[in-house]
C-alpha positions in Angstrom: 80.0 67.8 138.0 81.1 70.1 134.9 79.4 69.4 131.6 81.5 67.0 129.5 81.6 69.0 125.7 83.3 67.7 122.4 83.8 69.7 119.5 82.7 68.8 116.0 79.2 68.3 116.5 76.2 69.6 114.3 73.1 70.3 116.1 70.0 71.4 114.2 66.2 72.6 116.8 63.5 70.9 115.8 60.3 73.5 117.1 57.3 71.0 117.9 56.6 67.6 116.7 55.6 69.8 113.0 58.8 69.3 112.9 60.2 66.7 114.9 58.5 63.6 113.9 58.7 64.3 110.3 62.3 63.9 110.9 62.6 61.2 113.2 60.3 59.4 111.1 63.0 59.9 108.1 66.1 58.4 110.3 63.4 54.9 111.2 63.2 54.8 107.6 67.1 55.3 106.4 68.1 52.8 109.3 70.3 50.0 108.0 71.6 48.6 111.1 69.9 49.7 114.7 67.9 51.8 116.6 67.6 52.7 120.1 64.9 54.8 121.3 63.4 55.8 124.8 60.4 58.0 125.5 58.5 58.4 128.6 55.3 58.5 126.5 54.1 55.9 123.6 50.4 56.7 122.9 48.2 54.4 120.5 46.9 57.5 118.4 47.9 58.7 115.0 51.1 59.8 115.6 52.3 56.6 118.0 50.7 54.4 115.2 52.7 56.2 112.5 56.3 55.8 114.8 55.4 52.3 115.4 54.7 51.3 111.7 58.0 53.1 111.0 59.8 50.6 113.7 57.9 48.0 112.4 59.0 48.3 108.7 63.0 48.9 110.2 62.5 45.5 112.3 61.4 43.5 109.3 64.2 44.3 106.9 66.7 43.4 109.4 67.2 46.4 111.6 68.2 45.5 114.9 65.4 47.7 116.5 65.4 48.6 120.7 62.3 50.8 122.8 62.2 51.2 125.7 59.1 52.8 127.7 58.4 54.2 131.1 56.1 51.7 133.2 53.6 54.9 134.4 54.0 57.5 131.6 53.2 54.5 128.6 51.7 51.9 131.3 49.2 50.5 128.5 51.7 50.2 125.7 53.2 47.0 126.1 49.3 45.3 126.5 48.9 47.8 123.4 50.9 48.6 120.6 53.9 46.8 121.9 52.5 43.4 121.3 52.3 44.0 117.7 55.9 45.5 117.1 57.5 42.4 119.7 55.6 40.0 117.0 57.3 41.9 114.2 60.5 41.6 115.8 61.0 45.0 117.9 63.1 44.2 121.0 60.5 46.5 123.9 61.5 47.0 127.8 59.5 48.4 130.2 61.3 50.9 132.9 59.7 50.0 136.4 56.3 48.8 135.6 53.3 50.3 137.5 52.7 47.2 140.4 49.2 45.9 140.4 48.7 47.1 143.9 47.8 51.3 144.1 49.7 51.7 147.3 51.3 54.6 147.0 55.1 54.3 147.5 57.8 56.9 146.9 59.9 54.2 144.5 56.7 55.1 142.3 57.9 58.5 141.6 61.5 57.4 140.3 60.3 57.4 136.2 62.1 56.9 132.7 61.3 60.7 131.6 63.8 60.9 129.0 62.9 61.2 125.2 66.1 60.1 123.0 66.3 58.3 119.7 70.1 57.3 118.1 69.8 55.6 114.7 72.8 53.5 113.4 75.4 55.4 116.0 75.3 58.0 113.2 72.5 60.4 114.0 70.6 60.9 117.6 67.2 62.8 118.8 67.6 64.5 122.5 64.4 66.3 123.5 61.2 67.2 125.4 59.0 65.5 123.0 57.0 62.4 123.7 55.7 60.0 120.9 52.1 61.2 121.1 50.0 63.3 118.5 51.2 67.0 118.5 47.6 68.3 118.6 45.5 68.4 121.5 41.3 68.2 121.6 39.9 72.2 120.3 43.5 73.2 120.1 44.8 74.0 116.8 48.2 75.3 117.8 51.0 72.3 118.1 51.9 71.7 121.6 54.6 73.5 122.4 58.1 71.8 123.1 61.3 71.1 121.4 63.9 68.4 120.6 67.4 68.6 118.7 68.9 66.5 116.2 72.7 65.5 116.7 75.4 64.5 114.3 78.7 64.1 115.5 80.8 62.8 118.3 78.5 63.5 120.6 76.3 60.8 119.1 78.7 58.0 120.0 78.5 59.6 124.3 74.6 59.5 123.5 74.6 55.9 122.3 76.6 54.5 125.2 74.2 55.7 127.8 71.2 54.8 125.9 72.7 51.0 126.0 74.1 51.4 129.7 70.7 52.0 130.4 68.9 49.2 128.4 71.6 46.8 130.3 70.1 47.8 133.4 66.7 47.6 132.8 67.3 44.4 130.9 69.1 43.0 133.7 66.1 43.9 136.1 63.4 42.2 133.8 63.8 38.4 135.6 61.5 36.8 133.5 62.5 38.6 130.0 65.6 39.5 129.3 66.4 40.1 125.4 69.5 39.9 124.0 71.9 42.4 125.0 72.8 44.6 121.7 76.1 43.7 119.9 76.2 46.5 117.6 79.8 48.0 117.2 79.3 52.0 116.9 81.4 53.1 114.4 84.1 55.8 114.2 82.2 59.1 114.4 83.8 62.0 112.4 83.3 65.8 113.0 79.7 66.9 111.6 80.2 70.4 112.3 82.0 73.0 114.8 79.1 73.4 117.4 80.9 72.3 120.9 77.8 70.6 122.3 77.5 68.0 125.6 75.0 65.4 126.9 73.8 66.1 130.3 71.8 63.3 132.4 70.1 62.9 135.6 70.5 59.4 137.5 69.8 58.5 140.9 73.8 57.4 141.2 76.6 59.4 139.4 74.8 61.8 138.1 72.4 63.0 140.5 72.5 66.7 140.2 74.8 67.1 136.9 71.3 69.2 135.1 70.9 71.4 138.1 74.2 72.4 138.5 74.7 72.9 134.5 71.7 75.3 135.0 73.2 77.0 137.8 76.7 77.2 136.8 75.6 79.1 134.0 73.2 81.2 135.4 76.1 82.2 138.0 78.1 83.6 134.9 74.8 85.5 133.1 75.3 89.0 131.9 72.9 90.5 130.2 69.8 87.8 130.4 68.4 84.4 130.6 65.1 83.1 129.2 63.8 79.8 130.1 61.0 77.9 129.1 59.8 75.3 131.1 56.6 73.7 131.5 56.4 72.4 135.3 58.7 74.9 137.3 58.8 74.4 141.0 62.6 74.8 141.4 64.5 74.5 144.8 65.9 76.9 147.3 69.4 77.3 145.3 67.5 77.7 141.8 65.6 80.2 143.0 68.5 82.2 144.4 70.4 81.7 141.3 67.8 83.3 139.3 67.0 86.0 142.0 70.9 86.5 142.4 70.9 87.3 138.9 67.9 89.8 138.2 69.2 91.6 141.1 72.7 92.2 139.9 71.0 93.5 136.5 70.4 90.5 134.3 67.0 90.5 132.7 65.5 87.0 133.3 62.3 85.8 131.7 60.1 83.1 132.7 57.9 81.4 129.7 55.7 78.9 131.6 52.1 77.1 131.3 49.1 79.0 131.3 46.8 76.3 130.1 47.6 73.7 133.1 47.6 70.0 132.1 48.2 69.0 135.9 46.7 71.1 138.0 48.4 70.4 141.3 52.1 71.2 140.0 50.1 74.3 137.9 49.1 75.5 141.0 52.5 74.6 143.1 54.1 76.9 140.3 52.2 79.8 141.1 52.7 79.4 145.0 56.4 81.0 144.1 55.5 83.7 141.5 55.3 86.5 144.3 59.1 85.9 145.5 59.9 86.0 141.8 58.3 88.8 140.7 59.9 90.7 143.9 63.1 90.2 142.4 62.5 92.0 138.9 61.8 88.6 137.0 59.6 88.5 134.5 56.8 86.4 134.0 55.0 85.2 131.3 51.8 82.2 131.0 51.6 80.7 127.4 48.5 80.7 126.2 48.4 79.0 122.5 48.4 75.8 123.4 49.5 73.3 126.3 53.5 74.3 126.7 55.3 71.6 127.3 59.4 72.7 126.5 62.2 72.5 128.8 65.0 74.8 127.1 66.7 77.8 128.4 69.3 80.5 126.8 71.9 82.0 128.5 73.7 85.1 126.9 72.8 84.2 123.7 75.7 81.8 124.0 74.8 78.7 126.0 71.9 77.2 125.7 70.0 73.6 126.4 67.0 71.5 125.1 65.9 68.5 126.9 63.4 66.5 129.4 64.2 67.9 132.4 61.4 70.1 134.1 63.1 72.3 136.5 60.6 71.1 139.5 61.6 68.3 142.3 59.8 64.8 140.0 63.0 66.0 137.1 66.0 67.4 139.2 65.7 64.8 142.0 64.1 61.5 140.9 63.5 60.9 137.4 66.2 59.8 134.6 66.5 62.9 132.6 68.4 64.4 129.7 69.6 67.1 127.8 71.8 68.7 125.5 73.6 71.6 126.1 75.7 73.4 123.4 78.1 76.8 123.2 76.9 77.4 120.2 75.9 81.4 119.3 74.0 80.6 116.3 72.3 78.1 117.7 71.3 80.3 121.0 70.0 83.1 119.5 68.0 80.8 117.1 65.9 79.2 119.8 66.3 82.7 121.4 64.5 84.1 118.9 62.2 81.1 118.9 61.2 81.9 122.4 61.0 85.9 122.0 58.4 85.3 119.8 56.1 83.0 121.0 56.3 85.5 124.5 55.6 88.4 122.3 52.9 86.9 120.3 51.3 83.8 122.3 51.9 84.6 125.9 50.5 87.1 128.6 52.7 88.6 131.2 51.7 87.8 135.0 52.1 90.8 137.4 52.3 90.8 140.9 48.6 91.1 142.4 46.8 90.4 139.4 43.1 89.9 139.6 42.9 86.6 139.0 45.4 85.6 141.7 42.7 86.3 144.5 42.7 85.6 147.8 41.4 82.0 147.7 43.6 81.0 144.4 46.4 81.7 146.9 45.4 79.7 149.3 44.9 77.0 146.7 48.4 77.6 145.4 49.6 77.1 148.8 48.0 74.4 149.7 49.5 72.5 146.5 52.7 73.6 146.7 52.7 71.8 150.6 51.2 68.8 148.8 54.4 68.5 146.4 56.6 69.1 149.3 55.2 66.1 151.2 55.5 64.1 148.0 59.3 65.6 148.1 59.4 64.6 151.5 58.3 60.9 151.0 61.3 60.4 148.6 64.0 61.7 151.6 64.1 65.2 149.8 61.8 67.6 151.5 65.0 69.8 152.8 66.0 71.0 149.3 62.4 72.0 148.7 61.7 74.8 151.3 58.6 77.6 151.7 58.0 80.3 148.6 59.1 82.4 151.1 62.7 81.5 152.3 63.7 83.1 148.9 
């Protein structure tokens, strides 16, 4: 399913929450009649305390004020935080709560991953970034992600499937079910020129509509693609697209973790760096902190910033989004954006390096046949196949 773009939309990159949060936090407080936001992550640290103050402040003066958390990724929120801002007048849902039973069950890996914010059907958030504190323990650098503010008519396509899902989950909640939200979006007039659309994930419609925007465009690359991504463990067709590419002369670059927050999906990644490598693709492990982005630019022409993780949890099981825009300027700013932190945070991974020994790759194989069985468990094991097959 083609990409759905309208015209007259402003998009600015917000690099990190240095940047995001001091802006999201500015929206909470210039709220005057709703806000709908969902995140996959709401911690009770600094940064989660400051957010949920601003909420707090918005609900109390008569903002009409909607969250909406994933059950695993923010499982001790609503025993946390969330009491307070549902006493101050916050309207919270949970998206399937963890079960008190630790059976494991593949329903379990269906998740809430998106990160989205639209205040007063005027101005939206669509990103990577989770409300949690920027900083990790003995890491000074930010982590390292992205999210995009959106003016425009795009905000009113945003807003409608941010409430399409709260009707759902709201509906699924048989012992709480809030109010459903009345608020009438108003007209939307152009913000800018940027042609810009809104790309989900869903286990229905929309089941491969981020994949096959990624491919489409990587099927028309010239000159080069550079992605960042922080778990990459993409299927057989992603893998050809990208090897398709570097072999008819497009320079593709890889920007992916090199400090590992989940070790099994870390090592998964590097079970498929040989075949990559093979093809002429370039490589490179950030190093400055834990990199957690999931953009890409194409051409310096197309380009996206969103949740979705190009491994099997984002493209075939979670609820994702992303923005995707034909803008130039705004491509070869986070083009730019990228270049750098590869030239001057991030080491470049050759084939047969020393680290990679002989065990490492057995351990890297091992985990990459552990994913596939958790693939496997959720019916989709076939579009997951060996390192090898290309």
């Amino acid at each position: 399913m083609s990409a759905d773009f309208s015209t007259g939309n402003q998009l600015q990159l917000l690099a990190t929450g240095t940047e995001y949060f001091p802006a999201l936090l500015a929206a909470i407080d210039g709220a005057a009649h709703e806000i709908h936001l969902e995140t996959y992550i709401f911690a009770d640290d600094e940064t989660g305390r400051i957010v949920a103050a601003a909420l707090t402040r918005a609900a109390q003066r008569g903002v009409a004020v909607r969250v909406l958390v994933d059950g695993f990724g923010a499982r001790e929120f609503a025993a946390g935080l969330g009491v307070s801002l549902i006493t101050d007048g916050v309207e919270l849902l949970v998206y399937r709560p963890q079960p008190r039973q630790r059976r494991l069950h593949w329903h379990r890996l269906r998740r809430l991953h998106r990160k989205l914010a639209v205040i007063d059907g005027r101005l939206a958030f669509v990103g990577g970034i989770n409300i949690i504190s920027d900083f990790d323990t003995d890491i000074t650098a930010p982590r390292f992600d992205y999210a995009v503010s959106v003016a425009g008519p795009l905000v009113a396509t945003i807003h409608a499937d941010m409430r399409h899902v709260w009707h759902i989950v709201r509906w699924s909640h048989l012992g709480y079910r809030p109010p459903a939200p009345d608020f009438q979006l108003p007209p939307q007039p152009p913000a800018g020129t940027m042609q810009a659309a809104l790309v989900i994930r869903d286990n229905l419609r929309h089941r491969r509509d981020i994949e096959d925007a990624y491919l489409e465009a990587m099927a028309g690359a010239q000159r080069e693609i550079i992605l960042a991504n922080a778990y990459f463990l993409p299927g057989k067709r992603f893998r050809e697209a990208l090897i398709t590419a570097a072999r008819r002369g497009v320079k593709v670059t890889l920007l992916l973790q090199g400090r590992a927050d989940y070790l099994l999906q870390h090592h998964a990644m590097q079970a498929i760096y040989d075949s990559l490598l093979n093809a002429g693709i370039q490589i490179f492990e950030y190093q400055a902190s834990y990199l957690h982005a999931k953009v890409a630019v194409i051409d310096e022409a197309w380009a996206t910033v969103g949740s979705s993780n190009i491994d099997p949890f984002s493209l075939l099981l979670s609820r994702e989004a992303n923005i995707i825009t034909r803008n130039q300027a705004f491509a070869l700013e986070l083009a730019a954006h990228l270049r750098s932190a590869i030239s001057r945070d991030a080491v470049e991974i050759h084939r047969g390096a020393q680290h990679r020994s002989w065990l490492m790759r057995q351990i890297n194989s091992a985990a990459y046949a552990l994913v596939r069985l958790l693939v496997g468990m959720a019916g989709y094991g076939k579009h997951y196949t060996t390192p090898e097959s290309g």
